[in-house]
PAZAPA-4460 file (N, C-alpha, C; in steps of 0.05 Angstrom, whole numbers, plus 32768, in hexadecimal, padded with zeros to 4 digits):
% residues 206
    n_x    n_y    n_z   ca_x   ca_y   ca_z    c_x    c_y    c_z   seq   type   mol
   825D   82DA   7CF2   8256   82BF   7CEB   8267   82AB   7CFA     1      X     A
   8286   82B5   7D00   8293   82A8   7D0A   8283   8297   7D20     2      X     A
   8283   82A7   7D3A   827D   829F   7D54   8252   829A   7D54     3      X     A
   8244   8299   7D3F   822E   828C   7D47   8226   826E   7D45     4      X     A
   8211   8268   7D50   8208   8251   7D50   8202   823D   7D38     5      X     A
   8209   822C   7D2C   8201   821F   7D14   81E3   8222   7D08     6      X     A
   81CD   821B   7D18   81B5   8227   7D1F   81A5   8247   7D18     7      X     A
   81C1   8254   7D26   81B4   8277   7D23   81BF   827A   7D06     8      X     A
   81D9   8275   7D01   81E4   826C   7CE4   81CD   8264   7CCD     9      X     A
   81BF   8257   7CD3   81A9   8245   7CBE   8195   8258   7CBF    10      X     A
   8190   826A   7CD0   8171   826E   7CD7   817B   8284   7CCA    11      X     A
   8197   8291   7CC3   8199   82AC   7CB7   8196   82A6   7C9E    12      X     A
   819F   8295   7C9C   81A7   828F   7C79   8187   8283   7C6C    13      X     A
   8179   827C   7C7B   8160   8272   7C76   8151   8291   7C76    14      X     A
   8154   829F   7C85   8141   82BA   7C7C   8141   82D2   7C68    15      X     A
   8129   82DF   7C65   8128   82EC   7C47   8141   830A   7C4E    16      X     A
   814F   8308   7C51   8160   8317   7C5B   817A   831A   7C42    17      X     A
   818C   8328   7C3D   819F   8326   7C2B   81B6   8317   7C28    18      X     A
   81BF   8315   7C44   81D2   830A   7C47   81DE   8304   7C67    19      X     A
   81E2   82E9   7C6B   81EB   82D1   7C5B   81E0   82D4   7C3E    20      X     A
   81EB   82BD   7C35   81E2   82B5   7C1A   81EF   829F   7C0D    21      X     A
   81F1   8292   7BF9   81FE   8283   7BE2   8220   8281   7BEB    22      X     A
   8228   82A5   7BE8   8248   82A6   7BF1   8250   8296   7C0A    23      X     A
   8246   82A0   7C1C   8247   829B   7C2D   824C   8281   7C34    24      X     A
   8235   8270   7C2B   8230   825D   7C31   8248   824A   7C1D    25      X     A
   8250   8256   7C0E   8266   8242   7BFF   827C   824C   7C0D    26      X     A
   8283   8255   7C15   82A7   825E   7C2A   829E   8248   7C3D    27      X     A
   8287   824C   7C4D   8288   8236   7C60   828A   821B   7C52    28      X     A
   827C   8213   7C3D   828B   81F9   7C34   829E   81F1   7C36    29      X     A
   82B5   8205   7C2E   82D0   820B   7C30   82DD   820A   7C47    30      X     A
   82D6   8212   7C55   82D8   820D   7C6F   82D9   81F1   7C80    31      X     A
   82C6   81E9   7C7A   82BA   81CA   7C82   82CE   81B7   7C7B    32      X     A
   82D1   81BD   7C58   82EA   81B2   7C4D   82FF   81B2   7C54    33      X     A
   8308   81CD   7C64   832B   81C7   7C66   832A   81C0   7C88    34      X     A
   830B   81C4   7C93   8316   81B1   7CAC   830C   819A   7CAC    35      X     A
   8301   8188   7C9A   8308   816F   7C97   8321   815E   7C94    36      X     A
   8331   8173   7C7D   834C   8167   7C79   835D   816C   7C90    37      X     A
   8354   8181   7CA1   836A   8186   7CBA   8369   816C   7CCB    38      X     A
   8347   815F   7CD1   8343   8148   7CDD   834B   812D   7CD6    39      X     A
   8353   812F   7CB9   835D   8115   7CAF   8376   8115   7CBD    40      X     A
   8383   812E   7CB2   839B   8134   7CBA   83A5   8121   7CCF    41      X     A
   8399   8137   7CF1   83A3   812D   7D0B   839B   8111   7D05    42      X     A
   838E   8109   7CFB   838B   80E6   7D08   83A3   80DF   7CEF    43      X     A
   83B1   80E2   7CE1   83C8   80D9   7CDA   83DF   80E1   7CE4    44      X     A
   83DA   80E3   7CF7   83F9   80E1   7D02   8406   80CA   7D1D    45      X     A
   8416   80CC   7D26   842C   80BC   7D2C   8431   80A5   7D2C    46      X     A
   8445   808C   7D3A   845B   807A   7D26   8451   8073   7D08    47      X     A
   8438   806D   7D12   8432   8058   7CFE   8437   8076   7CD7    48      X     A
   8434   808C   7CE5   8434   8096   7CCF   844D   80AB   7CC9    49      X     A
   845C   80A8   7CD8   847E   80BA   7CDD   8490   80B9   7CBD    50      X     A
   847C   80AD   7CAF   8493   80AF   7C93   8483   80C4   7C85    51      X     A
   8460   80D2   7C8D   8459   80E1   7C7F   8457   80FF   7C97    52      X     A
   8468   8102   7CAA   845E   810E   7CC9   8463   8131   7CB5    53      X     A
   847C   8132   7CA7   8477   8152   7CA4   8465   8158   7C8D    54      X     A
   8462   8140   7C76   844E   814F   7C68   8428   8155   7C71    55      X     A
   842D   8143   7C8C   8409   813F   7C99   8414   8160   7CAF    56      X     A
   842B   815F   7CB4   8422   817D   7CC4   8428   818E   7CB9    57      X     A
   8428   8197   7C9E   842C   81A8   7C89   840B   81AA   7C85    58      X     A
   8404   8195   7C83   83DE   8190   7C70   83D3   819C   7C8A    59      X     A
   83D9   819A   7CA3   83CB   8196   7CB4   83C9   81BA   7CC2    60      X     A
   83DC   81C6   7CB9   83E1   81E2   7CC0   83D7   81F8   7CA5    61      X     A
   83DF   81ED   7C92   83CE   81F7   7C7B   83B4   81F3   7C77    62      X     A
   83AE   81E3   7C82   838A   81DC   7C80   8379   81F1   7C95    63      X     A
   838E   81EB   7CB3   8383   81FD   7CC1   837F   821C   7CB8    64      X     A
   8395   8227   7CAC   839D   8243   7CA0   837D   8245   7C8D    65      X     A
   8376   8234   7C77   8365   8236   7C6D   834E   8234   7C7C    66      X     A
   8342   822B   7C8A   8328   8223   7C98   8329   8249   7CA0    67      X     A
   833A   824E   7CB2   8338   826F   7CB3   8332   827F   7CA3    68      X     A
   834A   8280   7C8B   8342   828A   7C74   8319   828F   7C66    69      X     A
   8314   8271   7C68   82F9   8269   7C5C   82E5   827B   7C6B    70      X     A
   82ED   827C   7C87   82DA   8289   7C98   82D6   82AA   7C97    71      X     A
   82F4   82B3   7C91   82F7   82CA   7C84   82E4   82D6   7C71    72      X     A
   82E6   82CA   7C61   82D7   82CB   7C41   82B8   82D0   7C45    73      X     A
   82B0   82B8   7C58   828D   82BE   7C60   828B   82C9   7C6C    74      X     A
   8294   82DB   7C7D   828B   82F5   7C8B   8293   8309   7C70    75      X     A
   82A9   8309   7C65   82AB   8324   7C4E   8296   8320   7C38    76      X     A
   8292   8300   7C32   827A   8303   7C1A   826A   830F   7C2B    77      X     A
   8254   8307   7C45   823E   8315   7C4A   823A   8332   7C46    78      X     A
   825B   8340   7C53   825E   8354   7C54   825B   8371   7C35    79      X     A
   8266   8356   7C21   8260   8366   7C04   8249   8361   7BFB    80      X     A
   823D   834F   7C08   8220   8351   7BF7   8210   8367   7BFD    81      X     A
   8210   8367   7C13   8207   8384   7C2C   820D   8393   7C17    82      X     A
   8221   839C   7C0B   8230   83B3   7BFF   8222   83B9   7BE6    83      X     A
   8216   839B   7BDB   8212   839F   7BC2   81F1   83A6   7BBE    84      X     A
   81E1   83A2   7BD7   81C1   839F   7BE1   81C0   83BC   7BE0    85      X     A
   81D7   83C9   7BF4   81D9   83EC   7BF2   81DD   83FD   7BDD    86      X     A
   81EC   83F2   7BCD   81E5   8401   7BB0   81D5   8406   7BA4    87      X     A
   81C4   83EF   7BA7   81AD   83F3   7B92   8196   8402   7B9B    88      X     A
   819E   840C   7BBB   8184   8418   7BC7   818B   8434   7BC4    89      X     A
   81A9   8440   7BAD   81B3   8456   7BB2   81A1   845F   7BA3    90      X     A
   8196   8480   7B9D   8180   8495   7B8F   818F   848F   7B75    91      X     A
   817D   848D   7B65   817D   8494   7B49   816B   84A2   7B34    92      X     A
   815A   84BA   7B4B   814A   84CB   7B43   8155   84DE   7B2A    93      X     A
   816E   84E5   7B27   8181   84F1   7B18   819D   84EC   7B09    94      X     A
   81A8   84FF   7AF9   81B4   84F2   7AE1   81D0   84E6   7AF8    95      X     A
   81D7   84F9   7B08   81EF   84EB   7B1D   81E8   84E1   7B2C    96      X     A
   81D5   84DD   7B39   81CD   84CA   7B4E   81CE   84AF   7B38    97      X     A
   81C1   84AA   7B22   81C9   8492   7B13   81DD   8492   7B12    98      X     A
   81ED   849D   7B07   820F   8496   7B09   821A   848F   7B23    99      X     A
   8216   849E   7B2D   821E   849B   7B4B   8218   8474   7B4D   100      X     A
   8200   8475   7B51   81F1   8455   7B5A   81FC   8447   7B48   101      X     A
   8203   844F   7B2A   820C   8431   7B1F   8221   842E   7B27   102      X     A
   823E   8441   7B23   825F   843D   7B2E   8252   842F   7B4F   103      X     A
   8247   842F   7B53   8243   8421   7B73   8238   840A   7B73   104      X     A
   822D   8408   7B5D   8226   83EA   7B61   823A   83D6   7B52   105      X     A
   8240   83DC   7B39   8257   83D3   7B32   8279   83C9   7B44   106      X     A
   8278   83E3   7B50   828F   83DC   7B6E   8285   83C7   7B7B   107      X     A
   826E   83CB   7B85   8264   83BB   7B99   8259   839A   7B90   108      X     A
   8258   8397   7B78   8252   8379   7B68   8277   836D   7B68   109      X     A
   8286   8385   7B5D   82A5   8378   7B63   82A7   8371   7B77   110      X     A
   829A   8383   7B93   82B0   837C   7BA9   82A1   8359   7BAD   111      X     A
   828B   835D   7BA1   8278   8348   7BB1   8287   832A   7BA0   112      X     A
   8294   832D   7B8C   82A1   831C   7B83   82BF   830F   7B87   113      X     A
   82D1   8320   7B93   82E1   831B   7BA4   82DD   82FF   7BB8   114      X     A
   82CC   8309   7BC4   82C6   82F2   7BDB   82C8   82CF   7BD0   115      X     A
   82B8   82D3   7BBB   82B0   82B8   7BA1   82D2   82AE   7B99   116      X     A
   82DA   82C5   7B94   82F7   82B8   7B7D   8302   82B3   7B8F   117      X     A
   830C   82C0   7BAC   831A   82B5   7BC7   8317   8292   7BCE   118      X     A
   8303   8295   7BCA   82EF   8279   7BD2   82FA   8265   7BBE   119      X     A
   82FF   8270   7BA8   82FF   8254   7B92   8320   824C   7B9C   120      X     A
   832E   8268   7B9E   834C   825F   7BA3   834F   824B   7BB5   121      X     A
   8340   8252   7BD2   8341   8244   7BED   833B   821B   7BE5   122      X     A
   831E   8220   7BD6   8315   8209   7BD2   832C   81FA   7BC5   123      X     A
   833A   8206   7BB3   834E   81FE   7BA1   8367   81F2   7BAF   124      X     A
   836A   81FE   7BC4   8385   8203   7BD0   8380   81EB   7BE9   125      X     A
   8361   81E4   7BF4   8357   81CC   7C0E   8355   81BD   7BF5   126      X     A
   8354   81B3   7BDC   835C   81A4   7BC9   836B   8195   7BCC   127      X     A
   8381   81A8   7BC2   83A0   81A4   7BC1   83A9   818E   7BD7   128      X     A
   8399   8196   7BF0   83A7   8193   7C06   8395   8179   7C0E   129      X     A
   8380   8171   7C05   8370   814B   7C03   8388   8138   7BF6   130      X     A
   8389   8145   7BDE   8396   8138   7BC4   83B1   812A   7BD5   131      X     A
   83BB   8139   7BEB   83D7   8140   7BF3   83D6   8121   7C0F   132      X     A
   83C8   812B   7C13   83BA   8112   7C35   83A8   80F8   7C26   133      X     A
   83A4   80F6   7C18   838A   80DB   7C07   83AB   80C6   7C05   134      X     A
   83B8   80C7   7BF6   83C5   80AB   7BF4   83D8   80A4   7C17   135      X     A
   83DA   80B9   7C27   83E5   80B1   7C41   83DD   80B7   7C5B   136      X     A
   83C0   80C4   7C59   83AE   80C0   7C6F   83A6   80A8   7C7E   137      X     A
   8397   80AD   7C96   838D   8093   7CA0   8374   8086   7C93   138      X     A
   8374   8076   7C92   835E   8063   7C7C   8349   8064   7C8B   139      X     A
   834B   8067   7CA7   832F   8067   7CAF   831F   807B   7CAE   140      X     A
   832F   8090   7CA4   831D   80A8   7CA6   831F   80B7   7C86   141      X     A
   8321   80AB   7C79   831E   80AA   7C61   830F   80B4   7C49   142      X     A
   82FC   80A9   7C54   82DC   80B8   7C4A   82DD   80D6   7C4A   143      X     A
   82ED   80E7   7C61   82E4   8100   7C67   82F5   8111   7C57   144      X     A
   8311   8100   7C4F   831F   8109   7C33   830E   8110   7C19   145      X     A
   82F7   80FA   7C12   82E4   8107   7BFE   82C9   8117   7C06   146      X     A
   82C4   8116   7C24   82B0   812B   7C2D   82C0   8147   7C22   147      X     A
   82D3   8147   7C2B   82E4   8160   7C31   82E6   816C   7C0B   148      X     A
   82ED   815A   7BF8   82E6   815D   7BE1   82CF   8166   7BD4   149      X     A
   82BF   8151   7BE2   82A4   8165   7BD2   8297   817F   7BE3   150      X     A
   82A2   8180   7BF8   829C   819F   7C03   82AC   81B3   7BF5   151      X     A
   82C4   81B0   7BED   82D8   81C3   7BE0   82CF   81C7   7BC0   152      X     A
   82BD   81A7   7BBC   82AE   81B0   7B99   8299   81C6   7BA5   153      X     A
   8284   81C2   7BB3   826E   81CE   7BC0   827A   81EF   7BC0   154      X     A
   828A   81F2   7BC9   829A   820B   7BD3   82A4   821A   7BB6   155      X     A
   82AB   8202   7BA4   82BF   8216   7B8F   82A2   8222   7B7C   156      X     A
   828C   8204   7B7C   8277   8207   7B60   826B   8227   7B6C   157      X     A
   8264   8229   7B88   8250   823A   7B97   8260   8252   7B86   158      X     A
   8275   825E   7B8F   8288   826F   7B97   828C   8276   7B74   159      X     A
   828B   826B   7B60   8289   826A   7B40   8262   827A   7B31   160      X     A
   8256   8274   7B45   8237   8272   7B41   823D   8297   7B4B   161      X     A
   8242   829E   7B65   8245   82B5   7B69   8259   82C9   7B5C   162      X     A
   826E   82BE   7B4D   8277   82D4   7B37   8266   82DA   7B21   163      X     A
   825D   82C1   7B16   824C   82C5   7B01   8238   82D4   7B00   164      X     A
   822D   82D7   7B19   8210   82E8   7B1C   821B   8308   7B19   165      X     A
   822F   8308   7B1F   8240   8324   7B27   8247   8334   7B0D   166      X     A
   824A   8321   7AFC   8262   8321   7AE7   8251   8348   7ACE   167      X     A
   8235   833B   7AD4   8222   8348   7AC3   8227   836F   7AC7   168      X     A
   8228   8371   7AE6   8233   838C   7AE7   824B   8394   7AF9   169      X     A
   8267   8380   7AE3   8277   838F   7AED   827C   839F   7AD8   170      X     A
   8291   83AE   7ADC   829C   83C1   7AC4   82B5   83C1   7AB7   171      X     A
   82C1   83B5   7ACD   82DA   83BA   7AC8   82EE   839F   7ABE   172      X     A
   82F5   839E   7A9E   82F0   838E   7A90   830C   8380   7A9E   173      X     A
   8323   8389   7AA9   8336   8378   7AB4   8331   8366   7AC8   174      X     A
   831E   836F   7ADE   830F   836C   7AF4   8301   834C   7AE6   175      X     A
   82F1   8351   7AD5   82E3   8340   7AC9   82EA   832C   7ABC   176      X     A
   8308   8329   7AAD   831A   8317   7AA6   832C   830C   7ABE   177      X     A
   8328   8311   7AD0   8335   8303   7AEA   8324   8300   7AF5   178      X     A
   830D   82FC   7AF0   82F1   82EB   7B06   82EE   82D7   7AF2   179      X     A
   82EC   82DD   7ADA   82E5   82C1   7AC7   82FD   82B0   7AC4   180      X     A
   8314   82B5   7AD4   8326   82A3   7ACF   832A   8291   7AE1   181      X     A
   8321   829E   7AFC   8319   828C   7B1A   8304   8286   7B12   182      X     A
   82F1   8281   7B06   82DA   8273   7B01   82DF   8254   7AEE   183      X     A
   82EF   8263   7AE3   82F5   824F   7ACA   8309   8230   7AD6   184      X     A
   831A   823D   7AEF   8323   8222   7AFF   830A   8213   7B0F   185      X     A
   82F6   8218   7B11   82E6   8206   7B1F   82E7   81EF   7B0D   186      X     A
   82DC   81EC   7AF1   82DA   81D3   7AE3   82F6   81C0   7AEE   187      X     A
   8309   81C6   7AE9   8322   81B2   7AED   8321   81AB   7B11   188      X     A
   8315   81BF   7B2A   8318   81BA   7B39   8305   81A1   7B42   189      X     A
   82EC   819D   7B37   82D9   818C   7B3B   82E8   8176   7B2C   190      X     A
   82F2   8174   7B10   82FD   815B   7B08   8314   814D   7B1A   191      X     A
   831E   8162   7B31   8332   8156   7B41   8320   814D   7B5F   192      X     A
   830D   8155   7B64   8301   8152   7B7B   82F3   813B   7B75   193      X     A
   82DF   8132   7B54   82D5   8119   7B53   82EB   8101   7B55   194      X     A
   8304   8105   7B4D   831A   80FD   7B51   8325   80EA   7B70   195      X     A
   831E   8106   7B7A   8328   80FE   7B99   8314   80E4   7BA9   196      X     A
   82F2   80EB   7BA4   82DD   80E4   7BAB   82DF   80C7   7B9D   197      X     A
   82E8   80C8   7B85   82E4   80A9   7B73   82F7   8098   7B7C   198      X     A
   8311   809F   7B94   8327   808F   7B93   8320   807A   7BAE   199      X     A
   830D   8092   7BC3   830C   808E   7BD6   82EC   8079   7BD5   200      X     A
   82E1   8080   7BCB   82C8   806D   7BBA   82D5   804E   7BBE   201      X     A
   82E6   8055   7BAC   82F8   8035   7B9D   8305   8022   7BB4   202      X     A
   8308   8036   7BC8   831D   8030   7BD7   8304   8021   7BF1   203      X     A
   82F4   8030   7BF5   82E1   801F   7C0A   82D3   8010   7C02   204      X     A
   82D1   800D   7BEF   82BA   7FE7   7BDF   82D1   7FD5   7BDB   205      X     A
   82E9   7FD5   7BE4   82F3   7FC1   7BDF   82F8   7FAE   7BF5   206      X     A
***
């Protein structure tokens, strides 16, 4: 996914095919997000902004780290969905071939969940890092501080929607108390993202 075209990108995720999908497509939100904030970033820097220079190349190197990260994630979600499409095509003509196919699909709904809870952290973490650049960024580019917000809500809600679907056959009840608990930070992360979006709102009608 890395290296294709935005285009061949759409036309996959647009076909009746498995994956791309949903995951996928929320890491790249994530993505979008933390290289927006990398772009606020560079345009905040020098004289005029030398009293904020190491915390903008702190945001500006961590953002980058994340944009990677995000990209990570949507090739491994595609990759576990794959995993989880194969399960279900495993035989279950017999009493262990059913066993067999459920322990495999169950694995394969976890692994497919991983990718989701990664996602919420990332979104969480290109958050952190708006919240960090909004009161000493460049004003002109401003707006992309709350683009960059509501792609990281886009990214956390998506990435919450794909545990949930998951949640039904996992098994493993520890597994399952640490997916509902990355799920459960999305609410506070959107009340910080309408946050970010309402300041910058305020800030351009005036």
């Amino acid at each position: 996914m890395r290296d294709q075209a935005i285009e061949t990108y759409l036309n996959e995720l647009a076909a009746k095919v498995p994956a791309p999908g949903g995951g996928a497509a929320g890491a790249l939100h994530a993505a979008q997000a933390a290289a927006l904030v990398t772009m606020v970033a560079r345009y905040s820097t020098g004289p005029k902004y030398a009293d904020h220079e190491e915390t903008v190349t702190q945001v500006t190197e961590q953002a980058d780290a994340l944009r990677e990260q995000a990209l990570r994630l949507a090739t491994e979600d595609a990759a576990a969905f794959t995993a989880v499409t194969d399960a279900y095509k495993l035989p279950k003509d017999t009493d262990e071939g059913k066993a067999i196919r459920s322990a495999a699909i169950a694995d394969a709904l976890l692994g497919a969940a991983r990718p989701a809870e990664a996602t919420i952290t990332c979104a969480a973490d290109v958050v952190a890092l708006a919240e960090q650049l909004l009161p000493i960024g460049n004003r002109n580019v401003i707006t992309d501080i709350g683009a960059a917000a509501e792609a990281a809500r886009a990214a956390a809600a998506t990435a919450r929607l794909n545990i949930e679907i998951n949640l039904s056959g996992i098994k493993d009840p520890d597994a399952r108390t640490a997916l509902l608990r990355s799920a459960a930070l999305v609410d506070a992360l959107t009340d910080r993202t309408e946050h970010i979006t309402a300041t910058v709102r305020k800030e351009i009608a005036r």
